[in-house]
N, C-alpha and C positions, 0 to 999 in steps of 0.2 A: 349968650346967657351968662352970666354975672352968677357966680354960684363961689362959697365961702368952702373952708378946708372941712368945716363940719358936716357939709352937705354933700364932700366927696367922699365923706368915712362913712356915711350914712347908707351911699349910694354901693361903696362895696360890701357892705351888711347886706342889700338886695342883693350883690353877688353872689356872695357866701349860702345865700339862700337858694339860690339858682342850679349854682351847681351841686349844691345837698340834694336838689330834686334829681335834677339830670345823670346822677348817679343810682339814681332808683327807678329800675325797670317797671314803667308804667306810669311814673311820674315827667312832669315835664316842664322843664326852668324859663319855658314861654308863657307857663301859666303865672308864675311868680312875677315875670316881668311884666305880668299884665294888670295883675291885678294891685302891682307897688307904682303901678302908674310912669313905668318907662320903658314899654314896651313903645311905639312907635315912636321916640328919640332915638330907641336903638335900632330898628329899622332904616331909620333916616338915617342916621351917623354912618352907621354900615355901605348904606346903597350909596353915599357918597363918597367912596372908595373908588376913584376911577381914575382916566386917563388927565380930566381936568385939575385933579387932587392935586397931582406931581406936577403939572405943568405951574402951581402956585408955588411947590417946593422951589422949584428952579428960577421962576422971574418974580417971586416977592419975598423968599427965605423961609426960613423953618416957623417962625414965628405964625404968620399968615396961615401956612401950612398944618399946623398945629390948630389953629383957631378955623378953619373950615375943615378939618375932622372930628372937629368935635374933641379931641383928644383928652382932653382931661377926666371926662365921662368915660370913654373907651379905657381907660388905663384902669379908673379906678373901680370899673365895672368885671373888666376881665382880670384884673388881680383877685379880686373877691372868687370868680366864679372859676379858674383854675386852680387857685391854694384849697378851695371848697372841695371841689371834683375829685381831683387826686386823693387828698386825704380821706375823704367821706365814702369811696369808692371800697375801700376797706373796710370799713365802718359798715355801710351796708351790706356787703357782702357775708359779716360776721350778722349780722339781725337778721335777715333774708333765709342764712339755714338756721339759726336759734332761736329765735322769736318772728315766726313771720305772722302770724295774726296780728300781734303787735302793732308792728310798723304798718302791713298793710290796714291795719285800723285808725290810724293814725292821718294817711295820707286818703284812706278814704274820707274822712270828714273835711280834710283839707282840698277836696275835688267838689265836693259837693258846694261846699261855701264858694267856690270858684262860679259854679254854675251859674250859680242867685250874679256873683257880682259882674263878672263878663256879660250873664244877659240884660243885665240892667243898664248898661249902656246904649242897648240898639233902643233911637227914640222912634222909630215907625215904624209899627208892624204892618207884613203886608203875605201876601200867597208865595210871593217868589224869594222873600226871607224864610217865612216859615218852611220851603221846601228846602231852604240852604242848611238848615238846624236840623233837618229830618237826615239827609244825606250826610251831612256831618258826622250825626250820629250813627248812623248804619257805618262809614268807612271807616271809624274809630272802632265801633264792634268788629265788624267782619276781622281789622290788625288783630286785636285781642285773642283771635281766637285762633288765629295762624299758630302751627308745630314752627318750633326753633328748627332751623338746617344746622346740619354738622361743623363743627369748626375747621377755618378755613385761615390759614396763616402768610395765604402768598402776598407778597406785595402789592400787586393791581386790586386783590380783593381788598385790602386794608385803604388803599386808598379809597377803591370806593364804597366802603362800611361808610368811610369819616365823612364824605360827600354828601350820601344820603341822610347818615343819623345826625350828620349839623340840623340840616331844613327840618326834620322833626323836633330836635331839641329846641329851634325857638319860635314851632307852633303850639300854638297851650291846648295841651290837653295829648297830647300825639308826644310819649315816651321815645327819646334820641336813645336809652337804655335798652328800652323793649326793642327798639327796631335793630339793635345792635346784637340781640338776645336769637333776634329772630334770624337773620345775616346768618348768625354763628358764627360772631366778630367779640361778643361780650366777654367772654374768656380770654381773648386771645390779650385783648387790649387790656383787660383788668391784669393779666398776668404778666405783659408788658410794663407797666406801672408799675406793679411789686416788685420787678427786678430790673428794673431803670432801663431797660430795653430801649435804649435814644434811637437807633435805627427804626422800630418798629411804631415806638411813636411820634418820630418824624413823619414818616408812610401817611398815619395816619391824620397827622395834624394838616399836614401837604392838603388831605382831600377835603376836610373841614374847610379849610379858609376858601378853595376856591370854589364849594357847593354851598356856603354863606356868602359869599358877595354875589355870586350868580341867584342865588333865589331873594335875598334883601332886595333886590328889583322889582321881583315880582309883588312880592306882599307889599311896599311901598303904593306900587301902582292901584293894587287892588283896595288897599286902604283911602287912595284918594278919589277913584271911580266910583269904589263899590263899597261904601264904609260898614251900611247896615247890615249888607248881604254879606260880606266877608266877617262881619261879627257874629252874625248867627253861625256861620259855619264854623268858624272856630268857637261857637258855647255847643254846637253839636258835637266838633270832636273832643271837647270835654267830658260831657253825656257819657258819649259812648264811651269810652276813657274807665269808667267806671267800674267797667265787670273785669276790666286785668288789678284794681285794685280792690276789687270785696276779698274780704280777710279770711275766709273759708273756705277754701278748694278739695274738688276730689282728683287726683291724678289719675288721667286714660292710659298715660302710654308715656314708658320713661325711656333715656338712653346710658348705656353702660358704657365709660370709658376702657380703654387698654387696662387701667389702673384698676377697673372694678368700681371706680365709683359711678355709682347713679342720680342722675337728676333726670327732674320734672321735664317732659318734651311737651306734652298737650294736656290741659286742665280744663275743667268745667267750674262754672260757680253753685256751691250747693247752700244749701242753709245750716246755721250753727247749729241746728238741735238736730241734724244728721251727720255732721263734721265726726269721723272715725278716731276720736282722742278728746283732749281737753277742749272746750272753745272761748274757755278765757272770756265767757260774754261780759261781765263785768267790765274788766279792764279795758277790753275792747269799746266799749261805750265809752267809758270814760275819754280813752288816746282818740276817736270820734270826734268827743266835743272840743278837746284842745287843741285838733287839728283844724276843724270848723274856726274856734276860736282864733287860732295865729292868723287865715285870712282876714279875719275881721281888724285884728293890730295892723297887718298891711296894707290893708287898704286904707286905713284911717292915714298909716304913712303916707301912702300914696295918691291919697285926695288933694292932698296939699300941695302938691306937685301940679299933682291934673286944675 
């Protein structure tokens, strides 16, 4: 595929958007890939990571090599969506305790818009789609509603936090953040980051890559067997997806650090005119329709593609 320097700076802009999701627990950078319209190039690129890859390295040279990974898209994709992650990773984490209706208002409208455009793809509905979209959204609720486990800093767990939360970060709608939230890996790794911890996130990048090329197989395959059925299920666990992002929560039950500090363990979704403080409904509408809004500029980008 024949693609100009403009369209690789474009394509790490979808990065950069990518990994701003995948930093935010309940968001998720498979939605963005999906709905920018290179969401299965980069399943393909990925699943084409294998034994055959390197045996092109060695009997036709790097050149060859480079051109059946795709490489140029991988580079200019995963530059975006690391420089994003990293950095934004603080970023959210400073909105998450100071504005969280905010952002969660935000990304809610930005899931919802997702809904409409992901389902809008599947061209035949049928009983055993529709049951794919029901389930969907039941296994994305049922996550949602899981208590975070204790934080857990040994090595084996780190590796396999990064194994599990890769396959959720590029299913759309299924948060690599919340599952890392959930783990009781979220801390461990955001604090790794803060303080350049290379050991801990090597551990961790180690279980990423090799729980990304092992599941990029899977969803390949199911995309080519099962397009319509595998589209409902991933707009179902978008769906469900939805009640870890509504911007109004009551807190059930918190956990107290050594330090004394407290965070949220298990939440319910309530309604803003019971929400215990301000509920921002204004503004909150407002950051709704402009997160509504940016799927609709991405997918405009991303039609063009598709």
């Amino acid at each position: 595929m024949q693609r100009r320097l403009i369209d690789y700076f474009v394509i790490s802009l979808k990065g950069l958007a990518m990994g701003a999701a995948d930093a935010v627990p309940g968001v998720s950078g498979g939605t963005i890939a999906f709905i920018s319209g290179i969401y299965e190039e980069l399943i393909s690129s990925i699943s084409n990571i294998n034994a055959s890859l390197f045996k092109t390295l060695f009997s036709k040279g790097f050149k060859a090599f480079w051109q059946q990974l795709n490489g140029n898209f991988l580079l200019a994709l995963a530059s975006g969506i690391i420089v994003s992650f990293v950095s934004f990773m603080r970023l959210a984490k400073y909105l998450l305790e100071n504005h969280p209706i905010l952002i969660w208002s935000f990304f809610f409208g930005l899931i919802v818009a997702s809904i409409y455009f992901v389902g809008k793809q599947i061209t035949k509905w049928s009983i055993p789609i529709i049951l794919a979209l029901i389930i969907g959204a039941s296994i994305a609720f049922y996550i949602t509603r899981l208590p975070a486990l204790a934080s857990n800093e040994s090595s084996m767990f780190l590796f396999l936090a990064g194994s599990i939360a890769i396959c959720a970060m590029i299913l759309p709608g299924i948060s690599g953040s919340f599952i890392l939230i959930i783990l009781g890996a979220y801390k461990t790794l955001s604090n790794a980051i803060h303080d350049v911890d290379i050991k801990k996130i090597a551990i961790f990048a180690s279980g990423a890559v090799i729980g990304l090329l092992s599941f990029s197989h899977v969803l390949k395959w199911l995309f080519k067997h099962y397009h319509n059925i595998t589209l409902a299920l991933l707009t179902g666990f978008i769906f469900g997806s939805l009640n870890k992002v509504w911007p109004w929560k009551k807190t059930l039950t918190w956990h107290t650090n050594s330090k004394g500090i407290k965070t949220p363990v298990l939440q319910e979704s309530i309604s803003p005119f019971s929400f215990d403080g301000e509920n921002q409904l204004m503004f909150s509408i407002i950051l709704m329709i402009v997160g509504f809004l940016t799927i609709f500029i991405l997918e405009k980008i991303g039609s063009k593609k598709q």
